[in-house]
C-alpha positions as CSV (number, residue, x, y, z in Angstrom):
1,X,100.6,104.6,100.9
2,X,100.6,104.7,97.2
3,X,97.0,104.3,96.7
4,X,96.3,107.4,99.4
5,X,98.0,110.4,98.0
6,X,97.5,112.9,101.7
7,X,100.0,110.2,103.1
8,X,103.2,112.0,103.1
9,X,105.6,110.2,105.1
10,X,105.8,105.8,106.1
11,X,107.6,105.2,109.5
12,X,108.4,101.1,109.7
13,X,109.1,99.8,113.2
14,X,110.6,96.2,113.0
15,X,108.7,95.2,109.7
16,X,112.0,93.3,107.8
17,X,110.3,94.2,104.7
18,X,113.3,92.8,102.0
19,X,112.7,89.0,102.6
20,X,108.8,87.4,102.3
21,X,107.6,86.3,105.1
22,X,108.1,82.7,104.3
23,X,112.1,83.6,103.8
24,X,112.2,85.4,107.5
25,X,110.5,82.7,109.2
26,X,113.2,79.9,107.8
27,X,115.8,82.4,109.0
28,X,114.0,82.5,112.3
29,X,114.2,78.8,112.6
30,X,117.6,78.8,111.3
31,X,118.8,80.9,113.9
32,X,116.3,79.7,116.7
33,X,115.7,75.7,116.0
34,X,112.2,74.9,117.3
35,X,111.3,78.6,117.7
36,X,107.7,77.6,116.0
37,X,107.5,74.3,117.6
38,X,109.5,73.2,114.7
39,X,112.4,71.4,114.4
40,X,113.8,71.5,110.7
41,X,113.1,73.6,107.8
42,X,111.7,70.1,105.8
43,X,108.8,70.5,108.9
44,X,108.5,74.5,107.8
45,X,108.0,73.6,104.9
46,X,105.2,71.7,104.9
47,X,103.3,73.6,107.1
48,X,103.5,76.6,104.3
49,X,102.6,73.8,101.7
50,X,100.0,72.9,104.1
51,X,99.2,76.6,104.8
52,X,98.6,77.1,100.5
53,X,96.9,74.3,100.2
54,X,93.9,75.7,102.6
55,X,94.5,78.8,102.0
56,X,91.2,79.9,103.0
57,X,90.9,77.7,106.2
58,X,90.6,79.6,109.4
59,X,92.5,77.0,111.0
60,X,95.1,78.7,113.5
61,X,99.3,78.3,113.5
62,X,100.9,80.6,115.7
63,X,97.9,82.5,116.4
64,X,96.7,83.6,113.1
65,X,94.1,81.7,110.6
66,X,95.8,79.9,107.5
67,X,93.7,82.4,105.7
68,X,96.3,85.8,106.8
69,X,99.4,83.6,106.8
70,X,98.4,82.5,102.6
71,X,97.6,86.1,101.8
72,X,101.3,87.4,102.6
73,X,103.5,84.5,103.0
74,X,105.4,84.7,99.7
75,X,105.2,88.3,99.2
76,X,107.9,91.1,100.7
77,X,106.8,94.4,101.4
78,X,109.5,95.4,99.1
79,X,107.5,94.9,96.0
80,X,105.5,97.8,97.6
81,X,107.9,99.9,98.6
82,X,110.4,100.3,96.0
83,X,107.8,102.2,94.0
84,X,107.0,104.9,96.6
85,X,108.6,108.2,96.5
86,X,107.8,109.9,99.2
87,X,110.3,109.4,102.4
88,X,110.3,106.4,104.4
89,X,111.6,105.6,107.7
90,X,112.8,102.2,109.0
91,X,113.3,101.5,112.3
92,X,115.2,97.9,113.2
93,X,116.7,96.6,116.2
94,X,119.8,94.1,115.2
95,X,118.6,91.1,117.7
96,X,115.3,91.2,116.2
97,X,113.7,87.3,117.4
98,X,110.0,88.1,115.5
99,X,111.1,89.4,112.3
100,X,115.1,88.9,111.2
101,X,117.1,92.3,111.0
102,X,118.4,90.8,107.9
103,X,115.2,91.1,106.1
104,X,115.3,94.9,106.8
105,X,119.3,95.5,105.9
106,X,118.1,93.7,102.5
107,X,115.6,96.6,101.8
108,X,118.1,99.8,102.8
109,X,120.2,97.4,100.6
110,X,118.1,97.5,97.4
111,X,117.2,101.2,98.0
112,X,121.2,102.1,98.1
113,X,121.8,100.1,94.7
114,X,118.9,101.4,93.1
115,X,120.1,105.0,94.2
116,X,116.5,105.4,95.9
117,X,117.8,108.1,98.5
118,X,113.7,108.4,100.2
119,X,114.9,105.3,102.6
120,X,115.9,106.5,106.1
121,X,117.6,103.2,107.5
122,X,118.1,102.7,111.8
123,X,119.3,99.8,113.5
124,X,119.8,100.0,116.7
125,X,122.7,97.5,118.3
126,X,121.7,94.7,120.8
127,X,117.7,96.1,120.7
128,X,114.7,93.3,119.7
129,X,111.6,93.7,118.5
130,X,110.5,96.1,120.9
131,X,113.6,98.2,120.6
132,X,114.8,96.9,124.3
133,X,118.2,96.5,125.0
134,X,118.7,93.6,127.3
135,X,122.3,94.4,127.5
136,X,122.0,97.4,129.2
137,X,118.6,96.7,130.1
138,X,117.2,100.1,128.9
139,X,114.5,100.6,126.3
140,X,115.4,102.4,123.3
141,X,112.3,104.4,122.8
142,X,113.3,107.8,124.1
143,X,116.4,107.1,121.3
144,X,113.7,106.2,118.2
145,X,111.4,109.2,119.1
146,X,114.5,111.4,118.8
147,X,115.7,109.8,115.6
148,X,111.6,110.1,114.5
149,X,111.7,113.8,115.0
150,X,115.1,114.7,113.5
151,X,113.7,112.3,110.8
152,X,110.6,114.4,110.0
């Protein structure tokens, strides 16, 4: 989005995008122990150091080659973002089990104290990754689209 200059608006669906990735998957495993077939963050650990080390290995963990996870482990989306002026929209459901709501109330956070008003925060209670709501067993879609539209 900054290197494209007809791109006029960025709509983020569960991306996190305050934390690096390595952070939201120690948060994952904090919250869900043995989510990655992993039992302590020691273990996590050494699969990232294991991940840097062959960093250019197509050699699979969780479905993707060590070669993706190395490119984006340690960075945050944030480093991006904060730089862009044009609006953005994120879109978060609060029982997020992929990628830790946390990670996305971190970059509404840093927008509000860096009074960067183009950030468009939505969370929406008891929905996961794809914005269901178990609870009341309804998807939340027809809700986001609404919010999307008012939004543009």
């Amino acid at each position: 989005a900054s290197r494209v200059k007809r791109i006029t608006h960025l709509v983020l669906f569960g991306s996190g995008g305050g934390w690096s990735q390595e952070t939201e998957l120690k948060v994952l495993l904090k919250e869900h122990p043995g989510y990655f077939g992993i039992d302590s963050e020691y273990n996590l650990q050494n699969k990232f150091d294991e991940i840097h080390s062959d960093s250019l290995s197509l050699k699979l963990w969780l479905g993707h080659p060590y070669i993706r996870w190395s490119s984006y482990l340690k960075d945050s989306s944030l480093i991006y973002l904060k730089d862009l002026e044009i609006p953005i929209a994120v879109f978060h459901g609060a029982v997020d089990e992929n990628v830790p709501v946390g990670s996305a109330r971190e970059l509404n956070k840093y927008f509000q104290a860096n009074n960067k008003t183009n950030l468009t925060y939505y969370e929406y209670q008891n929905c996961d990754h794809s914005f269901f709501d178990f609870k009341k067993k309804i998807s939340f879609y027809p809700q986001i689209e609404t919010d999307l539209i008012k939004w543009l």
